[in-house]
N, C-alpha and C positions, 0 to 999 in steps of 0.2 A: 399602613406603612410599617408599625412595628407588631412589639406582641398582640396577637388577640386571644380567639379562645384554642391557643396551640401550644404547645413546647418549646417552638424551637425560638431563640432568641435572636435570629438572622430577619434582618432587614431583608426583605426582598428590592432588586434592582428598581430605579423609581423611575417608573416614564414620565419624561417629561413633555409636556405638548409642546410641540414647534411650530407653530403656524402663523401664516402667513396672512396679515391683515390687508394687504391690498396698499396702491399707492395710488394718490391723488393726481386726479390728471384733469386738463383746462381750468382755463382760467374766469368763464362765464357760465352760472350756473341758471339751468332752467329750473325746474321744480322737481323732475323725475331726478337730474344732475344732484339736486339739493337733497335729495333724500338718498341717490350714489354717498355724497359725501360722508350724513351722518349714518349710514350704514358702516364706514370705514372708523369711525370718529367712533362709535361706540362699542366697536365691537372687544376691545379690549375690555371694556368695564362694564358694558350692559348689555347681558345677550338678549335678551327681550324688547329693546332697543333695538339692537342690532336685526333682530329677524326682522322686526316691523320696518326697515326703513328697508332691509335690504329688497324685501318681498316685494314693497311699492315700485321700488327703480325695477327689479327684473320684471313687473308688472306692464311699464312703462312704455315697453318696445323702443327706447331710443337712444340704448346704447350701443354702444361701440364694438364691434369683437372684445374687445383688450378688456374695456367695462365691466361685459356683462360676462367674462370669465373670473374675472375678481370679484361681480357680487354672487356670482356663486358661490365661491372660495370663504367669501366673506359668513355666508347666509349659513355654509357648512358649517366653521367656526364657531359660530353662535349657536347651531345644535347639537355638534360636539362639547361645548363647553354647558348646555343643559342636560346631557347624557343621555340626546335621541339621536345614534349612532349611525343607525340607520337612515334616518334623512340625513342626515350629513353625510352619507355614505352617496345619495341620489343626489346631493348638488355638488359634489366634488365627480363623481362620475360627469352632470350635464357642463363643468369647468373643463374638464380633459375633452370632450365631444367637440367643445369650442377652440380648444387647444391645449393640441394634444401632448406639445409641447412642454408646457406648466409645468416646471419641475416640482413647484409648488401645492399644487392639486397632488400630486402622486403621493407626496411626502404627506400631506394633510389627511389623502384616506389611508394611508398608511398607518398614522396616528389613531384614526376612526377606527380602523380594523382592530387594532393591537387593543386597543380599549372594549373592545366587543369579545378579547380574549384570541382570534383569528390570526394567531402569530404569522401563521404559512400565510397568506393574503398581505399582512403586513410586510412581511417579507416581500414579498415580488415590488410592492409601489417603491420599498426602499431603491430595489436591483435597479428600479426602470428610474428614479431622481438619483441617483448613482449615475445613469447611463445620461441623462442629461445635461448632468452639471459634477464630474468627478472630482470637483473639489468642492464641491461643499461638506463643510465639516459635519453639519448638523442633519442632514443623511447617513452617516457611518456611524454616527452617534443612537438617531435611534432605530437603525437596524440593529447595532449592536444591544440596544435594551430589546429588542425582541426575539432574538439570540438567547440571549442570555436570561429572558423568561422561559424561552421552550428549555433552560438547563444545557445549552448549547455553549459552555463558560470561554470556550478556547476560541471559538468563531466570534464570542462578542470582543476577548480583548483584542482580535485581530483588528475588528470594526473601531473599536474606544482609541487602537493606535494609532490608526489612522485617521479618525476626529483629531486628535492630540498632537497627528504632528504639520495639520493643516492649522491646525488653532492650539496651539501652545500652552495660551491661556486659558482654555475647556475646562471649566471648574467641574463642568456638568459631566462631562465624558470622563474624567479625572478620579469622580466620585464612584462613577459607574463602575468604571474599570477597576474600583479598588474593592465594591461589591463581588465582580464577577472571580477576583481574587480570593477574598473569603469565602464563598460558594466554594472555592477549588481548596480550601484548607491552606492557601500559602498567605498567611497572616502577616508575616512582614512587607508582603509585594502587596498587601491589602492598605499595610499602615501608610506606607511610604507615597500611596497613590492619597490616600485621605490626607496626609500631613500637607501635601501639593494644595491638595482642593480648599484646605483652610484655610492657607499662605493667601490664596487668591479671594476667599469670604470668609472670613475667621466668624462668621455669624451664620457659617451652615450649619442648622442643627442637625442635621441628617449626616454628616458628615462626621461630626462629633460623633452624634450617638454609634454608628457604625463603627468609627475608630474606636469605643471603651466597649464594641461585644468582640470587636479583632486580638484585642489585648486582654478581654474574659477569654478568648480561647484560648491564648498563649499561656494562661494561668499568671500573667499580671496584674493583680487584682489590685493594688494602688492606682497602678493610670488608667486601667478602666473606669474607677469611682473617681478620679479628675477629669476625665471627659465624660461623664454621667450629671457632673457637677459643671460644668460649664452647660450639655444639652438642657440640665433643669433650669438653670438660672434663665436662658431662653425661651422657654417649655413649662413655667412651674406647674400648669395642671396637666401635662401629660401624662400619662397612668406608666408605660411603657419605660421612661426614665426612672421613675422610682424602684418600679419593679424591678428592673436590670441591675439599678444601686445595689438595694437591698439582697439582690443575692451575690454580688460581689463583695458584701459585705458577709453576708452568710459564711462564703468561702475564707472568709480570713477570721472567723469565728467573731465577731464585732456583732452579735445576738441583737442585743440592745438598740444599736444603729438601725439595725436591720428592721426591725418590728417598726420601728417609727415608720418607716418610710416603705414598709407592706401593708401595714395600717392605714398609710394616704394613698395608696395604692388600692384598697377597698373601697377607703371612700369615695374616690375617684371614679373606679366601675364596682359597683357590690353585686352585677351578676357574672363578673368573670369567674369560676370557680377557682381556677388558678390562683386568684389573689387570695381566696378566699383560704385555700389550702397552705399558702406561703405566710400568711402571716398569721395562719396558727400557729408551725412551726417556728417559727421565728421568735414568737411568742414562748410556746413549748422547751427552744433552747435554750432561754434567756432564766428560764428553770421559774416560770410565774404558770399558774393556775390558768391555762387559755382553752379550756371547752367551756365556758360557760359564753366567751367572746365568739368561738367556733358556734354554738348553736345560735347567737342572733345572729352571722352574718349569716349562717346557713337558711336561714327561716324564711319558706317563699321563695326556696330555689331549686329548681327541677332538678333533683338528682340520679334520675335516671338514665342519663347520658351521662359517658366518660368525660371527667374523672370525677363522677360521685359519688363513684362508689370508696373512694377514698375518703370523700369526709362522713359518708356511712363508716366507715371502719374506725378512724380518727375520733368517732362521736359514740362506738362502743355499739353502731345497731347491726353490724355485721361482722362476719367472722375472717381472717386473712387468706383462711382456704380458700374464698371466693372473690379474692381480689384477681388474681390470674386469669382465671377462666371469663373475667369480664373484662378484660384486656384485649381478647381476639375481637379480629377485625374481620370482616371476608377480601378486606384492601390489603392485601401482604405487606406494604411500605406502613400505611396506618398500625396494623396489628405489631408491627414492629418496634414503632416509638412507642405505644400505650403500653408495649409488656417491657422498655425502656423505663418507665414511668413507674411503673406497679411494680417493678422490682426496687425500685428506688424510696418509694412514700414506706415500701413495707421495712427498708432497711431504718426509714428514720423511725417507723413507729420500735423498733427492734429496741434502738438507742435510746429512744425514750422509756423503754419497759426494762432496760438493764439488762441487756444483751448483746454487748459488745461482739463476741464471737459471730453471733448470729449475723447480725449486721454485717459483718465482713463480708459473711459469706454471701449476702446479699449484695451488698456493693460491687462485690466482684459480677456478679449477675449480672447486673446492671452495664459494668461496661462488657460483659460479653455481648450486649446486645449488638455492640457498634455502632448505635444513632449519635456519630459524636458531635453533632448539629444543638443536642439537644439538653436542654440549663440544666435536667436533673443528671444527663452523665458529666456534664464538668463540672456539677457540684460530689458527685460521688467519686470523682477523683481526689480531690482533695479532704472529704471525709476518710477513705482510703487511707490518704499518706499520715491526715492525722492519728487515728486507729492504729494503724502499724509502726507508729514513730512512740506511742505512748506503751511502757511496758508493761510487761503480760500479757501485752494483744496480741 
């Protein structure tokens, strides 16, 4: 859900599963019924429960149409929530067989699809529990996260509006919507959807954390470290919140804060290289002796994939002429952010070697790349203004 081993410090849109657990029906139960029941009864909390009860009752031969389309519904849920997509895909298909109707079944392999990656199939079961029940909210909600995973930003906040003004109170569509905001660069219609979603769970950390990378974009860098600092109090071993801290700390030159909390951001993942890279620097600005901290995290970690060739260079076993060149990608989008990236690590090694000039002229590289998704160009905006604000530069 947040950073991994990537750049960019955007929260990707969070599907959320909607699914439909079935509703209890008579009032005498046989044995095949009794195990109807705890199929229904467990399947929120125990999916391995749930397949085992569900499997005996559709076993049973003695349910109902209505029954034995909710122990499918049910039995899919349960292998949806073990992440076999695919059988859960073959009992929400024999749910719609039986009825075909089920706005529920549609919307559940929909969920299935979209989790299998299948946005366009996810798509259609939305179109067709749209077509069955146009107002459900939680239909336009997760078309619109599926939308807005294919990068489709303007069709999901269509879907999120239309969640939002059937349910008002949609924390979930609310947060989406303020995601598919950010994606589009317009950070105030980002914040404003997240301030909503908090009003309604002041304990979504997801929401938090999304509202302090909206306001690292805007270059607010106090309320982003206050909602970084609510997401950790929620979160404290979450790697992704100290990280995001720490470079909004970076950004307001706070060095020392910053290392602390790139520091626990190692110890938290020590094979992310990124962390491994940020709290050298961190370290490095804070003007302390940090390669000898850079060769233990580095130690036992595959540096042959990008970016290590950066803590090769950082660690003095490579030369800067050969940062570039291992930047390209044969992915034009990838090749793009990585020489985003390698313009950037080279401008701090510049800064640390006493090369103010040079540096500029790097930083400016850096944002000519135009990845402005990504933490090292909104921290080379702000080295930038600081560079050119300080004289002689």
């Amino acid at each position: 859900m947040l950073r991994t081993e990537s750049s960019t410090a955007i929260v990707r849109l969070m599907g959320i599963a909607m699914l439909s657990m079935g509703v209890l029906t008579g009032a005498c139960w046989a044995q095949s019924n009794d195990d109807l029941k705890k199929c229904y009864e467990n399947g929120p909390t125990n999916a391995d429960l749930a397949l085992r009860y569900c499997t005996a009752a559709l076993q049973s031969g003695k349910l109902s149409q209505e029954d034995l389309a909710n122990a499918f519904i049910n039995r899919g849920n349960a292998y949806d929530t073990k992440g076999d997509h695919d059988r859960a895909i073959q009992d929400y298909d024999q749910a719609i067989g039986v009825n075909p109707k089920d706005g529920d079944a549609f919307m559940n392999r929909g969920s299935a699809y979209g989790n299998k990656g299948d946005r366009d199939r996810a798509i259609q079961d939305f179109d067709q529990a749209i077509l069955l029940n146009p107002n459900d909210a939680r239909a336009f909600g997760s078309r619109g996260i599926a939308y807005g995973n294919k990068g489709e930003y303007d069709r999901a906040i269509q879907d999120f509006d239309q969640a939002i003004r059937l349910n008002p109170n949609d924390a979930v569509a609310l947060f989406n919507r303020g995601v598919a905001y950010d994606n589009k660069g317009e950070y105030d219609r980002a914040i404003q959807n997240f301030d909503r979603a908090i009003q309604l769970n002041p304990n979504s950390a997801e929401a938090l954390f999304n509202r302090g990378v909206a306001y690292n974009y805007k270059g607010n860098f106090d309320r982003a470290i206050q909602n970084y600092d609510q997401f950790i109090h929620l979160n404290p071993n979450d790697t992704a919140g100290l990280f995001n801290r720490g470079v909004a700390q970076f950004c307001l030159g706070q060095f020392g804060l910053a290392q602390k909390d790139l520091a626990g951001a190692v110890q938290l993942q020590p094979k992310n290289l990124y962390n491994v890279i940020w709290s050298y620097l961190t370290q490095a600005r804070a003007g302390k002796d940090a390669r000898s901290d850079l060769q233990k995290n580095a130690a036992g970690l595959d540096l042959k994939q990008w970016p290590g060739m950066i803590i090769q260079l950082y660690l003095g076993k490579t030369r800067p002429d050969t940062v570039l060149p291992a930047a390209k990608d044969p992915d034009p989008k990838k090749g793009k952010g990585q020489l985003c990236e390698a313009y950037f690590y080279l401008s701090e090694r510049s800064l640390l070697a006493g090369n103010p000039a040079e540096a500029i002229q790097l930083f400016q590289k850096t944002l000519g790349t135009g990845v402005t998704s990504f933490t090292e160009y909104t921290v080379a905006k702000e080295e930038l203004r600081r560079l050119q604000s300080t004289p002689n530069h």
